[in-house]
C-alpha positions in Angstrom: 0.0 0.0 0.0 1.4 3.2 -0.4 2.1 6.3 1.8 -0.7 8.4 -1.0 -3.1 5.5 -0.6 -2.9 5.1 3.0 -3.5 8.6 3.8 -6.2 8.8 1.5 -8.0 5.4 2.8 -7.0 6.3 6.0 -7.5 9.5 7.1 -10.5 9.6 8.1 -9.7 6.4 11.0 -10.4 6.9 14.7 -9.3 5.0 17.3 -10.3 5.3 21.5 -7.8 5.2 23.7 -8.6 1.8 24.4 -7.8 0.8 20.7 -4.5 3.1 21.2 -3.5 0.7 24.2 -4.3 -2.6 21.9 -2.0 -1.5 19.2 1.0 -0.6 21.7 0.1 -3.2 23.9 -0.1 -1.4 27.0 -2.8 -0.7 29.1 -5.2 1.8 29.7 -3.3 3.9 32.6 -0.5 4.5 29.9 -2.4 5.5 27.1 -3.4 8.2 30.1 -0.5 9.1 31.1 1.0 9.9 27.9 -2.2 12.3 27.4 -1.3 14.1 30.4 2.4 13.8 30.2 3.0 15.0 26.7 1.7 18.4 25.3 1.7 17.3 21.7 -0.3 14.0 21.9 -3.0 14.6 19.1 -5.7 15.9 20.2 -9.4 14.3 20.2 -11.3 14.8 16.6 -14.5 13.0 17.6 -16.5 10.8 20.8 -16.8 12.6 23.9 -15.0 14.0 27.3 -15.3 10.7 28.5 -14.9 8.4 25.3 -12.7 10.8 22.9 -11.7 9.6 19.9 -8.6 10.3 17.9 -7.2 10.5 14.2 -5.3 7.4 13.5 -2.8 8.7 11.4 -2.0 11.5 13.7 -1.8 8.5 16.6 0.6 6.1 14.4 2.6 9.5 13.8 2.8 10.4 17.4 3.9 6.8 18.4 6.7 6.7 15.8 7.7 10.3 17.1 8.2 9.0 20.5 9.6 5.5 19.8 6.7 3.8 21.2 6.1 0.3 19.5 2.9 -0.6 18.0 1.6 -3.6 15.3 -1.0 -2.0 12.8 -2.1 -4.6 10.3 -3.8 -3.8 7.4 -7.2 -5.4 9.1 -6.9 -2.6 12.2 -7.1 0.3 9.4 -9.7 -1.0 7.8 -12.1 -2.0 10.9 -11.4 1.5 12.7 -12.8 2.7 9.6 -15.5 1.1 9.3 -16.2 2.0 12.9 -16.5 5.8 12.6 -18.5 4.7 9.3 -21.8 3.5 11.0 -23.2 3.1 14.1 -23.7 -0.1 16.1 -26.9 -1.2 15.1 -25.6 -0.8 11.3 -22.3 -2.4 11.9 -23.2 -5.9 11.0 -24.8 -4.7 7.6 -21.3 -3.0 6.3 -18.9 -5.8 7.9 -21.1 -8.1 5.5 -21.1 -6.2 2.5 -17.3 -6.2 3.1 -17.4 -9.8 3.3 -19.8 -10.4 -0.3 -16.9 -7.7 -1.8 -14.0 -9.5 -0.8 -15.3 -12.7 -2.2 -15.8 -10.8 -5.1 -12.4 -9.6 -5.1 -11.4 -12.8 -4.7 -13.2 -14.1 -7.9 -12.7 -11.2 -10.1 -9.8 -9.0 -8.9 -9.8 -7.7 -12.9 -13.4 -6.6 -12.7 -12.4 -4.5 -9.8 -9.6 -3.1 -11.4 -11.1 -1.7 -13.9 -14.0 -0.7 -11.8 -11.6 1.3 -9.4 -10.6 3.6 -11.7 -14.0 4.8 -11.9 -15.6 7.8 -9.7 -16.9 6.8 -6.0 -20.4 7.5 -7.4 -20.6 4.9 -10.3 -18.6 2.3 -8.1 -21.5 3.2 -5.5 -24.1 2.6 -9.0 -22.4 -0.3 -10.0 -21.0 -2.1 -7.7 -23.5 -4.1 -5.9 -24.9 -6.0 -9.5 -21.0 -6.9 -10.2 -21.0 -8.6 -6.5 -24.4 -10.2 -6.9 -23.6 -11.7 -10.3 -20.2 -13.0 -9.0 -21.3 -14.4 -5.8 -24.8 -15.6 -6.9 -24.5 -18.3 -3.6 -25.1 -14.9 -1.1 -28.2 -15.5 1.1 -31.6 -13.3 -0.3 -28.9 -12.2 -3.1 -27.2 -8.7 -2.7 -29.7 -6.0 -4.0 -28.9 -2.7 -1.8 -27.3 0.3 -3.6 -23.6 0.6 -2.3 -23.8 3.8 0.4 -21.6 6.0 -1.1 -20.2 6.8 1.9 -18.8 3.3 2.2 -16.9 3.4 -1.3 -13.7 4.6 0.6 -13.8 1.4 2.7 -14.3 -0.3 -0.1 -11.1 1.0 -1.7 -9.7 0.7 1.8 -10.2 -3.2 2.2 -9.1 -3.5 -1.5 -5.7 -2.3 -0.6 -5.9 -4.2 2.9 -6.4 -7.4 0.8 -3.2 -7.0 -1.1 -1.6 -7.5 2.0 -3.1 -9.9 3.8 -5.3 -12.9 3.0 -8.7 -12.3 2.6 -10.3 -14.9 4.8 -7.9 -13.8 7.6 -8.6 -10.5 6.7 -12.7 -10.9 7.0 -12.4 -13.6 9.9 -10.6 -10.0 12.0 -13.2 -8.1 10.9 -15.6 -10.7 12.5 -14.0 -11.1 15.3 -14.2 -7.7 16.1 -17.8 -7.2 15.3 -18.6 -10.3 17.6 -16.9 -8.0 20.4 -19.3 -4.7 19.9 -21.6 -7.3 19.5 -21.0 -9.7 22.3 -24.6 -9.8 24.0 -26.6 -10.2 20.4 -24.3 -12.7 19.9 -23.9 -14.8 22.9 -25.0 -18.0 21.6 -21.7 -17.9 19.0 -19.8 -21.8 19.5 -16.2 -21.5 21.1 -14.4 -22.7 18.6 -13.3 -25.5 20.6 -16.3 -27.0 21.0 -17.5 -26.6 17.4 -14.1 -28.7 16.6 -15.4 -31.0 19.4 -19.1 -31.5 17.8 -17.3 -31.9 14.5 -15.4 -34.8 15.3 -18.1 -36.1 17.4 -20.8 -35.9 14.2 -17.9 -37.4 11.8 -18.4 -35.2 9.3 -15.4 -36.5 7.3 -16.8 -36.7 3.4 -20.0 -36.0 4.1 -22.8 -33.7 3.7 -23.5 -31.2 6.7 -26.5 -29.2 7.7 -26.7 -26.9 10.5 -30.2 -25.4 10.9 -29.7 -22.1 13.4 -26.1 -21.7 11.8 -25.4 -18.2 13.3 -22.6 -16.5 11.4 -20.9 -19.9 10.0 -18.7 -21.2 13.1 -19.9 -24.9 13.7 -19.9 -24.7 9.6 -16.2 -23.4 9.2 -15.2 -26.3 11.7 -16.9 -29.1 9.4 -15.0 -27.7 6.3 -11.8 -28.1 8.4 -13.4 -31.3 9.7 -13.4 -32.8 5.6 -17.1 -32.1 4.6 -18.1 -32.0 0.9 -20.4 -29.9 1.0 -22.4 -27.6 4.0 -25.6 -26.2 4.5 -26.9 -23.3 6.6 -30.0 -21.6 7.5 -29.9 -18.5 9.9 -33.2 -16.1 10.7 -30.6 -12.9 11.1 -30.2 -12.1 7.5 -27.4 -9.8 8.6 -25.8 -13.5 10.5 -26.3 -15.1 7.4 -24.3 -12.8 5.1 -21.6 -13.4 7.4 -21.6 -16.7 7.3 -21.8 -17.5 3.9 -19.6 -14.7 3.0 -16.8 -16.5 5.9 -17.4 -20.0 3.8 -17.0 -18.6 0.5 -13.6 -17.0 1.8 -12.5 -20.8 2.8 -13.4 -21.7 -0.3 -16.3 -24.3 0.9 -18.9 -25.8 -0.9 -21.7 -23.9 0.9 -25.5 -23.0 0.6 -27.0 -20.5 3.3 -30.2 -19.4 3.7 -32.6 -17.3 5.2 -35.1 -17.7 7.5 -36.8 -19.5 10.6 -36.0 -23.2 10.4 -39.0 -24.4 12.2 -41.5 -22.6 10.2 -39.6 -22.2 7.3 -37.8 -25.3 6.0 -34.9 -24.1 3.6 -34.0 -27.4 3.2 -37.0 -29.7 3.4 -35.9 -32.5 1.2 -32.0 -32.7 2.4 -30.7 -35.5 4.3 -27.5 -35.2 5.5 -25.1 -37.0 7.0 -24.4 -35.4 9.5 -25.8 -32.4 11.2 -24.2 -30.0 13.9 -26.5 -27.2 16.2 -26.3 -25.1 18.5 -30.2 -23.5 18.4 -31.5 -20.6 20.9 -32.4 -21.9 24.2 -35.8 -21.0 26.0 -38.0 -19.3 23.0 -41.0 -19.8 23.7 -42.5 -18.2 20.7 -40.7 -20.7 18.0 -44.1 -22.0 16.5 -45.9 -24.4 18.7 -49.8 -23.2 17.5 -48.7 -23.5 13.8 -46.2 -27.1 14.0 -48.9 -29.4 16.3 -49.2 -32.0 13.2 -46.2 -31.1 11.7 -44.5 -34.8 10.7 -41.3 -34.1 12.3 -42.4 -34.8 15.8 -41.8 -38.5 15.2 -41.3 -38.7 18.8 -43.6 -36.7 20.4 -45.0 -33.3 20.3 -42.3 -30.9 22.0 -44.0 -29.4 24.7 -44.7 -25.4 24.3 -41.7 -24.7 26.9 -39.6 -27.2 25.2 -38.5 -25.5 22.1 -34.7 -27.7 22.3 -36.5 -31.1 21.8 -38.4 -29.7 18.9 -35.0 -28.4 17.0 -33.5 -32.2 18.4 -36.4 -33.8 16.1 -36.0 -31.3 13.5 -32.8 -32.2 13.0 -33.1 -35.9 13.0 -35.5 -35.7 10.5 -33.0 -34.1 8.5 -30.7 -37.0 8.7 -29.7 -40.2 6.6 -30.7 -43.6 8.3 -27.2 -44.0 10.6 -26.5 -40.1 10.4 -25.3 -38.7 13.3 -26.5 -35.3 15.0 -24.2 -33.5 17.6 -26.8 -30.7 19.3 -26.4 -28.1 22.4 -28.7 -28.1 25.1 -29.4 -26.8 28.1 -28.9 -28.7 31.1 -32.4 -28.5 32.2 -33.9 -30.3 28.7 -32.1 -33.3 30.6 -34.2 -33.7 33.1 -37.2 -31.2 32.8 -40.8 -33.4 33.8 -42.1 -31.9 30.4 -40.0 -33.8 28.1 -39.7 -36.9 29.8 -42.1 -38.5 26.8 -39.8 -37.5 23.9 -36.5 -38.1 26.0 -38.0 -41.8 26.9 -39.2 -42.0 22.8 -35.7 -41.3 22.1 -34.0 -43.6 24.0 -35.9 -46.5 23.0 -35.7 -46.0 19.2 -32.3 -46.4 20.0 -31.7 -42.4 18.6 -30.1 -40.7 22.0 -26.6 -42.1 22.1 -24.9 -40.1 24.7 -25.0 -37.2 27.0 -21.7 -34.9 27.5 -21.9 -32.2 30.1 -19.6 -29.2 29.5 -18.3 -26.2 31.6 -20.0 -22.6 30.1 -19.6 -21.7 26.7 -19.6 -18.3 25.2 -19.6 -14.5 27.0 -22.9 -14.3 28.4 -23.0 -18.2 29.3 -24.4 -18.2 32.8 -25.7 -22.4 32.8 -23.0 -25.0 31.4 -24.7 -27.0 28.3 -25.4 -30.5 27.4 -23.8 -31.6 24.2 -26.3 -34.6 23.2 -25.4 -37.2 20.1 -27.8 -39.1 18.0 -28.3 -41.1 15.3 -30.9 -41.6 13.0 -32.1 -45.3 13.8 -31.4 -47.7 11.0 -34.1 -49.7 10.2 -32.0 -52.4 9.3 -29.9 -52.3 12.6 -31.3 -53.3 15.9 -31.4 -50.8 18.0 -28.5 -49.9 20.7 -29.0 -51.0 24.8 -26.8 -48.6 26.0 -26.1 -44.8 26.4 -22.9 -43.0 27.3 -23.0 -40.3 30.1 -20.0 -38.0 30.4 -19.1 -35.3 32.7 -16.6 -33.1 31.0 -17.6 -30.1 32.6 -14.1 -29.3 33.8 -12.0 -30.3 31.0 -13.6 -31.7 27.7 -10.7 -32.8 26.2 -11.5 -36.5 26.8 -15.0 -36.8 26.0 -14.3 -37.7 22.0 -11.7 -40.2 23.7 -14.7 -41.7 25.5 -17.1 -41.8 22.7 -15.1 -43.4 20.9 -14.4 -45.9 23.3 -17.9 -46.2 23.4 -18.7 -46.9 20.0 -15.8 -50.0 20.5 -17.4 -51.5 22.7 -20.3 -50.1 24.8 -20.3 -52.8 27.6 -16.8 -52.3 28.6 -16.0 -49.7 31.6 -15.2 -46.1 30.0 -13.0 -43.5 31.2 -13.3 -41.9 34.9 -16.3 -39.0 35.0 -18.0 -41.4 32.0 -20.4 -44.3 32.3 -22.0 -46.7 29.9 -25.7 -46.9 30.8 -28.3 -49.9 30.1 -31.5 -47.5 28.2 -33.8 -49.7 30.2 -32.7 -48.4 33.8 -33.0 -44.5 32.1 -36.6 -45.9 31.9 -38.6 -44.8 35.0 -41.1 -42.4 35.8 -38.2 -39.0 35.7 -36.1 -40.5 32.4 -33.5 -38.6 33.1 -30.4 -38.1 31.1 -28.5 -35.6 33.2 -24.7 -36.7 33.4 -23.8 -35.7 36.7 -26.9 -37.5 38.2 -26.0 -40.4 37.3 -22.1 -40.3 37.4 -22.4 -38.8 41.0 -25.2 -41.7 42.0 -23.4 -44.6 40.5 -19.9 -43.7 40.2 -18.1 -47.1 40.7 -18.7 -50.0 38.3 -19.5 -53.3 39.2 -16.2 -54.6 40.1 -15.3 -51.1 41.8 -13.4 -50.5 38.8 -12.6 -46.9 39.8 -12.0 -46.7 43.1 -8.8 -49.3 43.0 -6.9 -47.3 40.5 -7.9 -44.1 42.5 -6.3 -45.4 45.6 -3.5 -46.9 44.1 -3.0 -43.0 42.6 -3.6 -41.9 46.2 -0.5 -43.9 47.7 1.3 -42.9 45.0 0.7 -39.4 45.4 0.3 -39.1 49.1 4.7 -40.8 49.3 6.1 -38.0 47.0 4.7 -35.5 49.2 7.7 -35.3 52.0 10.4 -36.3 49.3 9.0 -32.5 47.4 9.3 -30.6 50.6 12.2 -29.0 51.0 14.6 -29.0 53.8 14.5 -25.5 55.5 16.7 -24.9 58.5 16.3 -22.0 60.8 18.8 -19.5 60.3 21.3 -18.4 63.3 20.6 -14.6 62.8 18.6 -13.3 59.4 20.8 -11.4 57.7 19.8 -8.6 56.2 20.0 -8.7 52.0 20.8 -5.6 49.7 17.2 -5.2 47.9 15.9 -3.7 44.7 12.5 -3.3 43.2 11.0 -5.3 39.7 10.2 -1.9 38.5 14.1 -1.1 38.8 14.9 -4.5 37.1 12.3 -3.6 34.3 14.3 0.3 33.6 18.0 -1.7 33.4 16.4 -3.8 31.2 16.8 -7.3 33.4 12.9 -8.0 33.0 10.5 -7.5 30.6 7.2 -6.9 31.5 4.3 -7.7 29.3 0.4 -7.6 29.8 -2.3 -9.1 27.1 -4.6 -6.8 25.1 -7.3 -5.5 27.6 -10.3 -6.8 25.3 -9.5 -9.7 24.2 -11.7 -13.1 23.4 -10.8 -16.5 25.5 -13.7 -18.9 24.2 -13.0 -19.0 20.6 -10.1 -19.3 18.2 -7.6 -21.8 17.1 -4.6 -20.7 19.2 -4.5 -21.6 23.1 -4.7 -19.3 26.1 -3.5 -19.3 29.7 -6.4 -17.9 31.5 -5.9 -17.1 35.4 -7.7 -20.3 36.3 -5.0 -22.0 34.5 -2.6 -20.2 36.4 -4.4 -20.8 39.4 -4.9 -24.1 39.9 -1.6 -25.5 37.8 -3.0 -26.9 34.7 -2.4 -26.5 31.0 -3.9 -23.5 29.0 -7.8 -24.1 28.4 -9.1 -20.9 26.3 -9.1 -20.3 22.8 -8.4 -17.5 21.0 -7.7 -15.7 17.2 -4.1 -14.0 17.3 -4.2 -10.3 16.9 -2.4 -7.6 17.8 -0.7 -7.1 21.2 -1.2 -10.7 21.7 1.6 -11.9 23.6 3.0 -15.4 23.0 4.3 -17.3 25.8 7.6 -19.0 26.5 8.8 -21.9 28.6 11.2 -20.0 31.6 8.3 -17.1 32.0 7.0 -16.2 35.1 3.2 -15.2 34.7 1.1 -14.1 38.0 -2.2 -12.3 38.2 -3.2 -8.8 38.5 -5.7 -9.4 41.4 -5.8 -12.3 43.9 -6.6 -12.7 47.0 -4.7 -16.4 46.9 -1.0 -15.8 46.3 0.6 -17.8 42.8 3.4 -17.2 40.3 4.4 -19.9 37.6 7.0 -20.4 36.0 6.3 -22.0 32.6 7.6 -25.3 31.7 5.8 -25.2 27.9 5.7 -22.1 25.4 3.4 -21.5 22.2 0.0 -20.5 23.9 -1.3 -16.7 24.5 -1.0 -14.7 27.8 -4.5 -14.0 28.7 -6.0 -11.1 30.5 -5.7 -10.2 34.2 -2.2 -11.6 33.6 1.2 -10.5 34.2 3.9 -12.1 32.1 7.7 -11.3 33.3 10.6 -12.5 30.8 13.9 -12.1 32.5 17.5 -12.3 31.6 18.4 -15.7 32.5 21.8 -15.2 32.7 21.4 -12.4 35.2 17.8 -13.6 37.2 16.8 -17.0 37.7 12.8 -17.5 37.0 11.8 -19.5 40.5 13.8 -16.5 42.4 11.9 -13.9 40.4 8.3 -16.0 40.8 8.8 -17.2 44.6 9.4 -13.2 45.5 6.6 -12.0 43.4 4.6 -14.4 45.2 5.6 -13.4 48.8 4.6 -9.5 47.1 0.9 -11.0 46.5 1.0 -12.5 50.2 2.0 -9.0 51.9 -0.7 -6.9 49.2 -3.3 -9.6 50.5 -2.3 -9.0 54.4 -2.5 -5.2 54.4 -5.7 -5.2 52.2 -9.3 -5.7 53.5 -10.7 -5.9 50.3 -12.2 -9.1 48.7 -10.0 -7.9 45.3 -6.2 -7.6 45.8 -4.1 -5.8 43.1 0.0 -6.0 43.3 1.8 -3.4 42.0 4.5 -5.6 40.6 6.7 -3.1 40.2 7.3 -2.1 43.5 7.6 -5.6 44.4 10.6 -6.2 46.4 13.6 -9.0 45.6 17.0 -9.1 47.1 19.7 -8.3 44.8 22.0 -11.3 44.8 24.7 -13.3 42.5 23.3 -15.2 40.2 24.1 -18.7 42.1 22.3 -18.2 45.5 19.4 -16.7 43.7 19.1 -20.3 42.0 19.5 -21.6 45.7 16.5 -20.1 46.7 14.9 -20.7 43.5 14.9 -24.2 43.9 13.8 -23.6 47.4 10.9 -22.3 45.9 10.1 -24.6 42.7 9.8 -27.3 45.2 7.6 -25.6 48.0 4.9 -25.0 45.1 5.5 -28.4 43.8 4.8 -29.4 47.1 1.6 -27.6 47.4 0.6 -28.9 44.0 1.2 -32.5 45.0 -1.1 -31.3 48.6 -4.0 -30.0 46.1 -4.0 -33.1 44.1 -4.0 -35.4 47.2 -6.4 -33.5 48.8 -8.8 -34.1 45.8 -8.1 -37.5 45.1 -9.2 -38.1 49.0 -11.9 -36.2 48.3 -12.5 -38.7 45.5 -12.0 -41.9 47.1 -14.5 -40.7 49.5 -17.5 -40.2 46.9 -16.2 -43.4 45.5 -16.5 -45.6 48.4 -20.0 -44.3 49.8 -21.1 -45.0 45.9 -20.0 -48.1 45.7 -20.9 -49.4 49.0 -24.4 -48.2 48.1 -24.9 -49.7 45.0 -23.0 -53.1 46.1 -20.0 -52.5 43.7 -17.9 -52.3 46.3 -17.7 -54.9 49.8 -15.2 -54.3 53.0 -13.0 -56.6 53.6 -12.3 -57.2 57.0 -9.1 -58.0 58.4 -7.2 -56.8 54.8 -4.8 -54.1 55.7 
């Protein structure tokens, strides 16, 4: 791009002062600071006292000016753009147009040329009818006349896409909208757990329908999953631009419509092999009077409070005999008295195969879902006896491992927190399905399967614990150690201090992220996010600790690749002048003395005026093993504590339900 076009494109960009602190990747208090600090920092152009908003080009001049770093890609340009362009409620209307242009672009790049060179006001004539006859598969088609006001971010995103690909470019764009538009959106799939249902439908090869498709997400993961071909219907039309225009950018063989799947069938005659869903929760109003003798209520009229189990049978009956169905579901359609009838239809017709609880999904998640599977009953297969229940609700990474366990061989004890289930004792007067019920009321198999290996993991456990302990011996007389500040460290340039962009998203996304439960409890990175700018990558040897906490813990990272996520601090030292475990065991004893002298429930360290003793580079390794091993220790105490905790459940379970016996006299 050049300097001509960019300032033409460009100029008139704003950016808040939170965006100013994304692109330098600093916080907030900086971006402040600097307003105060320096006389020539532009001044506002636009927003308010309270929310001013700023000339990009003057900001990117101003940073350069003072040496301050900052990542502008050519997607930030064009989104800050588009966000003075149009307010929120039309936001979703130009980030889709953008979308239908660039897969235009990406079809005819010669047609675009040439139209280019034309004034703003035919391009805004003309340009619409070239997109609509390019990109015939848009949802509705493409009839509105091109604002004229958006033709400069049309030529904006033009040059953008020069520079970087366009689905990446379009999938930014998206993300960003998704975060003005976090509460319209809430029901978007973690990308996670759209790969999860992916792999659990084994949609390999095959043709996929998702009925309530959103803006494309459980659609994009079955392209990456191997389907030939996908299908979509959305009621948003504004959702199902986006989606078909994000398809079309990964080249897939796609077919979106729009409308309201229950009433209005897009795709009355397909069956598919497989079919992934995620439809709205708790409408009431999704067409109850109109459906009563609609023929898709094979098993059973869905109730009028029950609008999941009629979206479960309307996707079954969009299914191949032996096609598979992965759905979300509240936790209450599990057991709710209303739909005992169609859950008890279901299970004897063979159709509900399993039931996977999962932790909360998406911003405004409030209720962890239900992720159920089921097939379309064969009528030349008998039909199955069993039914897998599995609580993944803290980490779902083994639920596909158990499925597929489960399909091997259904009788044969399944992995710990899952259970193989005859359909016949699901059968009484509740039928219910909910996981935890039945993994917390029957937990041990019939040969006590789980609790042996638990105790055996208990012993195990429970002997490391005084070999990780170190030995600490009271000194004589303390002796009083020459001390400096992190902040101190951070100006001579020992440290580097490093913080992750204030808004950024942790439930969707290809790339990992360390979230402060992570940190918290010592386990490996759990969110997901889409890399951007002033995403910080991690590295094995940094110590991360949080912002607030009222319980004291810095890490030092054995693994690198993931993203630092928010409410984190991430110090990269010097290791030939600071060893890590010296750096994280003082920064933790800072977080102890914050906690002490605060009476408030939130506790935030100023780690730069955290104290640490300024020592050679040997004894602070001597007390950094000191320290690696005390928080081993209390890893090793946590982990023992919950596999007591464990055998305890275990042993009342199983003495209940006779899979377990005492034996007296047996040490």
């Amino acid at each position: 791009m050049t300097s001509e076009t960019t300032m033409r494109n460009g100029a008139e960009a704003t950016v808040a002062a939170h965006d100013i602190a994304r692109l330098a990747n600093v916080g907030r208090a900086a971006v402040s600071n600097w307003r105060r600090r320096f006389p020539d920092f532009p001044e506002p152009v636009g927003g308010s006292s309270a929310s001013p908003l700023y000339a990009l080009a003057e900001v990117e001049e101003w940073l350069t000016r003072h040496g301050k770093q900052f990542q502008l890609m050519p997607g930030d340009r064009v989104w800050q753009r588009v966000r003075g362009a149009v307010d929120d409620l039309r936001l979703g209307d130009l980030i889709g147009y953008l979308g239908a242009f660039l897969v235009f672009l990406q079809r005819d790049s010669r047609r675009w040329k040439t139209l280019a060179r034309r004034s703003d006001e035919v391009i805004a004539d003309e340009l619409t009818g070239a997109i609509a006859s390019t990109v015939p598969e848009l949802p509705a088609g493409l009839t509105e006349r091109l604002d004229a006001e958006w033709v400069g971010i049309v030529r904006l995103i033009a040059d953008a896409a020069d520079h970087q690909e366009h689905a990446e470019l379009f999938d930014f764009l998206c993300d960003r909208y998704l975060q003005v538009h976090s509460r319209r959106h809430a029901t978007v799939t973690p990308t996670h757990l759209a790969e999860l249902m992916v792999r659990l439908a084994d949609v390999s090869e095959g043709v996929v329908l998702d009925p309530a498709c959103g803006i494309g997400t459980l659609l994009l993961a079955a392209h990456a999953g191997g389907a030939v071909a996908l299908h979509g219907q959305e009621i948003d039309g504004t959702s199902a631009r986006l989606a078909a225009a994000r398809l079309l950018l990964h080249d897939s063989a796609i077919n979106v419509s729009t409308g309201d799947s229950l009433r209005q069938d897009a795709f009355a005659e397909l069956r598919a092999d497989a079919v992934v869903c995620n439809p709205p929760f708790n409408e009431r109003s999704w067409g109850y009077d109109e459906l009563t003798s609609d023929p898709r209520w094979e098993y059973g009229l869905p109730p009028r409070g029950e609008p999941e189990l009629a979206w479960v049978q309307h996707c079954l009956a969009h299914l191949k005999p032996g096609g598979r169905l992965v759905i979300m579901m509240p936790t209450s359609a599990a057991s709710r008295r209303a739909g005992r009838r169609i859950r008890g239809n279901l299970l004897r017709s063979g159709a509900l195969r399993a039931v996977i609880s999962l932790s909360g999904a998406g911003p405004a998640a409030t209720l962890a879902p239900d992720l159920w599977v089921l097939s379309r009953p064969d009528a030349d297969q008998p039909p199955p006896s069993q039914v897998l229940m599995v609580d993944a609700s803290n980490d779902s990474s083994f639920a596909e491992e158990a499925w597929q366990a489960f399909l091997a061989d259904p009788d044969k004890p399944t992995f710990p927190l899952s259970r193989s289930m005859r359909i016949i004792d699901l059968l009484d007067d509740e039928v219910d399905v909910s996981p935890v019920r039945h993994l917390t009321s029957s937990v041990a198999s019939a040969d006590g399967g789980n609790y042996t290996p638990a105790r055996t993991k208990f012993f195990t456990t429970n002997a490391t614990l005084a070999n990780t302990l170190p030995d600490l011996a009271a000194s004589v007389e303390r002796e009083s150690l020459p001390m400096t500040t992190f902040g101190e460290l951070i100006k001579a340039g020992v440290i580097v201090i490093h913080q992750a962009p204030l808004k950024m998203t942790t439930d969707c996304g290809e790339t990992p992220v360390l979230t402060a439960k992570d940190l918290r409890i010592g386990r490996p990175p759990s969110g997901r996010t889409t890399i951007g700018p002033g995403a910080v990558i991690v590295e094995a040897g940094d110590v991360v600790a949080p912002m607030s906490s009222r319980d004291p813990v810095a890490r030092v990272l054995t693994a690198g690749g993931a993203v630092l996520g928010p409410q984190l601090y991430l110090f990269r030292a010097d290791p030939e002048r600071v060893d890590p475990h010296f750096l994280a065991g003082f920064l933790r004893i800072a977080q102890s003395q914050s906690a002490s002298r605060s009476s408030s429930l939130l506790v935030r360290t100023d780690a730069r005026r955290a104290s640490i003793p300024r020592l050679p580079l040997a004894e602070q390794r001597a007390y950094g093993e000191a320290f690696r091993r005390l928080t081993a220790f209390e890893d090793a105490l946590r982990e023992t504590a919950a596999l007591g905790e464990t055998l305890v459940r275990l042993g009342f379970a199983g003495l209940a339900d006779g899979s377990l016996q005492s034996r007296p006299g047996t040490d």
